[in-house]
N, C-alpha and C positions, 0 to 999 in steps of 0.2 A: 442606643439599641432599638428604642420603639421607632427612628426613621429608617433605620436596616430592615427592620420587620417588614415595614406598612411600606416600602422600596421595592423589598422582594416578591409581597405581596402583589404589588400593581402590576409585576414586570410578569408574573407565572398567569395573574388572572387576565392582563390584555391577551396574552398570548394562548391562552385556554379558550377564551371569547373569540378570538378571532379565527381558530382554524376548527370551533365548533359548528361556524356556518357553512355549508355546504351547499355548492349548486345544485338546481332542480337535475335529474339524470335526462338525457336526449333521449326522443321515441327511439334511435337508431343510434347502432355504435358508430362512435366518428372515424372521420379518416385517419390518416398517420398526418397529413396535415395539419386539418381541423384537431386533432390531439395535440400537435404541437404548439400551434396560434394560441390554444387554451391556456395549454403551461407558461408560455410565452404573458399571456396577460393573467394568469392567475398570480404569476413572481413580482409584477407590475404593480398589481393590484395589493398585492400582500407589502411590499417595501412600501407603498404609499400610506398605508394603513400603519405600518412600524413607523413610519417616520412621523406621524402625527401621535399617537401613543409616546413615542419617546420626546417628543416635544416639551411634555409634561414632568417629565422626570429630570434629575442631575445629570449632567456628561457623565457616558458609561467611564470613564477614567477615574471617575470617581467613588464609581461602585463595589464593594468586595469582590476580590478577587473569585472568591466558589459563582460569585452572582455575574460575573463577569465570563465567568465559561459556561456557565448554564447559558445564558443571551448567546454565546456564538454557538452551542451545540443545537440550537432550536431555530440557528437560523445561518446552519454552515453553506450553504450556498451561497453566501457573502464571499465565501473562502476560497470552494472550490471552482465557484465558476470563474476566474480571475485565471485560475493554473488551467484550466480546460480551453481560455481563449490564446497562452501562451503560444510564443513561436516554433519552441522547440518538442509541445504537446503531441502525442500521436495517438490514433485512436487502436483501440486492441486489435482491430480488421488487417490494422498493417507491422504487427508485430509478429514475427512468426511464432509458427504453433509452436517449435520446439523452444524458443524461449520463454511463450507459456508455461510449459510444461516444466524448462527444468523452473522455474521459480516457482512453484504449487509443489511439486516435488520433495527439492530442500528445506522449502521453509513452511509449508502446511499444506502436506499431500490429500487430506481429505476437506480441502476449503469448501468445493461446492458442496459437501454433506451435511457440514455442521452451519450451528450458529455464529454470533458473529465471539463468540469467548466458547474454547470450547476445552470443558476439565478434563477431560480424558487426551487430550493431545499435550496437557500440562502434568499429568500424571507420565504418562507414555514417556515424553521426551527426560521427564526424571530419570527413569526406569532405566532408557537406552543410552542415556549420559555415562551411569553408575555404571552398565556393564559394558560397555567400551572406555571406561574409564577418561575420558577426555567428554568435551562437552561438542555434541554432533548435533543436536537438533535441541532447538527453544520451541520453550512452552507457547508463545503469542501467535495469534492466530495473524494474516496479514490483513485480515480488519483492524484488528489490536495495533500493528507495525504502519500501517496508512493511516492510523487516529495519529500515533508519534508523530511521525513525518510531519503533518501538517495542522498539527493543532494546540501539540504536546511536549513539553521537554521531557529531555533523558530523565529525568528524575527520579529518584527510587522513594519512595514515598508511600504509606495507605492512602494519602488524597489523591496523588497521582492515578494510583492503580483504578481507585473508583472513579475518579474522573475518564480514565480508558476507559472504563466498564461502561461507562453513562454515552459516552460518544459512539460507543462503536456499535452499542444495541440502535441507537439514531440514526446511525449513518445505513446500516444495514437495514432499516425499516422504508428508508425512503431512496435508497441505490442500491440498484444489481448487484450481483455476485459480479458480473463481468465489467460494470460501472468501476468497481472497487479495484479487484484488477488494474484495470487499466490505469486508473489511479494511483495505484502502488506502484506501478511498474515506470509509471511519469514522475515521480518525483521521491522514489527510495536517490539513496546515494551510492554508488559507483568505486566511489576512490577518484586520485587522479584526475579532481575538479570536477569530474562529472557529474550530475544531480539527473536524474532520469536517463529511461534507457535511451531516447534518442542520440545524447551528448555522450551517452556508452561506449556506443554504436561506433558512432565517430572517431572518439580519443582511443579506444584500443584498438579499432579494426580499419578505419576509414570506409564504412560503410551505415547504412541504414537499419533499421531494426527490422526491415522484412525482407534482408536480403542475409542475416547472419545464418551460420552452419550452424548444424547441431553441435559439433564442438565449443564453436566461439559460444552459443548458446550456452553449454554450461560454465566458460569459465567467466563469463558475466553473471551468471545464477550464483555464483562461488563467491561474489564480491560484499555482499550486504551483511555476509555475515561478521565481517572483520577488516571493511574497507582501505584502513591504510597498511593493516599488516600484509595482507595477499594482494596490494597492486601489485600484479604482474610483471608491469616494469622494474619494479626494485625487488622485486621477490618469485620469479618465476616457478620455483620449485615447490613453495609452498599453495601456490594458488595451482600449480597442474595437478598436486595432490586433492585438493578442496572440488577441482574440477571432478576426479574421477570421483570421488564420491557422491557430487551430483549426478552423474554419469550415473553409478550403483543405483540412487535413489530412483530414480527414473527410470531403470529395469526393472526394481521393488515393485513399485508400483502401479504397473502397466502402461507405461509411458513411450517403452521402449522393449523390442528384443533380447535378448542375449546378445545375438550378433551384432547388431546396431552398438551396443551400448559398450562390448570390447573391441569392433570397429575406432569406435570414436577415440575411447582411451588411448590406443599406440597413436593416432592421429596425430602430425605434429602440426600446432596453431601457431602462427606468423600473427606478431603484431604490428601496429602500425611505423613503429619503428625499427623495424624489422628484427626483436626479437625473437628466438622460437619457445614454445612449450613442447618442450618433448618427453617421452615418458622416461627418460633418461637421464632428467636433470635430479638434481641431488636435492633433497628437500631440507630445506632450512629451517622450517617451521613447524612445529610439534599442534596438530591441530586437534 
């Protein structure tokens, strides 16, 4: 127990030590450049610094597991920049807005307002579960849902949860709201093999992510919440249902019209297989 301790100890106070030093500030703010070059050797600078610190210490494989995710959550850039250099990685510029939008929509229409956990969208989504009687909207924020993805099992758990709690306050002190984004949207799951919207894109539409309609926009928005039940290939009625309630969502919320958003609903979506969704098909799934 006192090598757990005096373990955990070295690993929180190297890492307190090291990012209490701070460069001198420039007479002059820098360029987007010079900002970058900086970051660029500040990550340099910091991984050479962890690598002689951890020198000292046991293979982290050997460390308890709570100490073993504290060490990736203080130093997730190990993680993420690996999925940011990927091939099939797209930056949010080229993601269209309406698939923006229906995913902030359906799954946390007020992201840019709150923080990165946020109780009132956990209370709310209780509230509007019970009085639609089916379950329409989850409580996690997609801070919460991008810690999962990529750091976190399913697990239901109180360590779990606080471990979410601990990552996603991290992730959101040192990445954008549209950082996160984009990073949700790169590697949530699809259904239908798909892992990110690029591979989306492709397996149900044959196209790109900033070439998709508002239509095919929602019923990719439609898919994360229940990926293998509403692949559209095997279940087209219950994901055109799933769509239009993105759809609804998205007129809720100022995303969209009226007219836009009952436009898109009779719209019938061709998939890549040439499938149709039509507002016609018979719904199979009780959502």
């Amino acid at each position: 127990m006192f090598k757990i301790l005096l373990m955990a100890a070295l690993i929180f106070a190297g890492m307190a030590a090291y990012d209490s030093v701070k460069p001198e500030q420039p007479a002059k703010p820098p360029t987007a450049q010079e900002q970058s070059e900086q970051t660029k050797m500040d990550k340099t600078e910091r991984k050479v610094m962890m690598n002689i610190f951890l020198s000292f210490l046991p293979d982290s494989s050997e460390w308890p597991e709570h100490f073993q995710k504290a060490f990736e959550a203080f130093n997730m850039e190990d993680v993420i920049d690996p999925i940011r250099d990927g091939q099939d990685y797209v930056k949010l510029e080229n993601i269209h807005i309406d698939m923006q939008h229906a995913i902030i929509a359906i799954e946390d229409h007020d992201f840019y307002q709150h923080g990165p956990i946020a109780i009132n969208s956990i209370v709310r989504a209780i509230m509007v579960n019970i009085s639609e009687g089916n379950v329409v909207q989850g409580g996690s924020t997609i801070t919460q849902q991008l810690v999962k993805n990529i750091f976190l099992s399913n697990e239901q758990s109180l360590g779990r949860k606080l471990e979410e709690a601990c990552f996603s306050l991290i992730i959101e002190h040192y990445y954008s709201k549209d950082d996160i984004l984009e990073l949700y949207l790169n590697t949530t799951y699809f259904g239908a093999g798909a892992k990110g919207i690029t591979k989306a894109a492709e397996i149900y539409f044959d196209k790109t992510p900033q070439t998709l309609t508002l239509p095919e926009a929602a019923v990719l928005a439609a898919m994360p919440y229940a990926p293998s039940a509403l692949n559209p290939f095997e279940n087209p009625g219950g994901c055109k249902k799933r769509q239009i309630l993105v759809l609804s969502a998205m007129q809720k919320y100022g995303f969209l019209s009226q007219k836009q958003a009952e436009e898109a609903k009779v719209e019938n979506v061709k998939l890549a297989d040439g499938t149709e969704l039509s507002p016609m098909l018979p719904v199979s799934v009780a959502l």
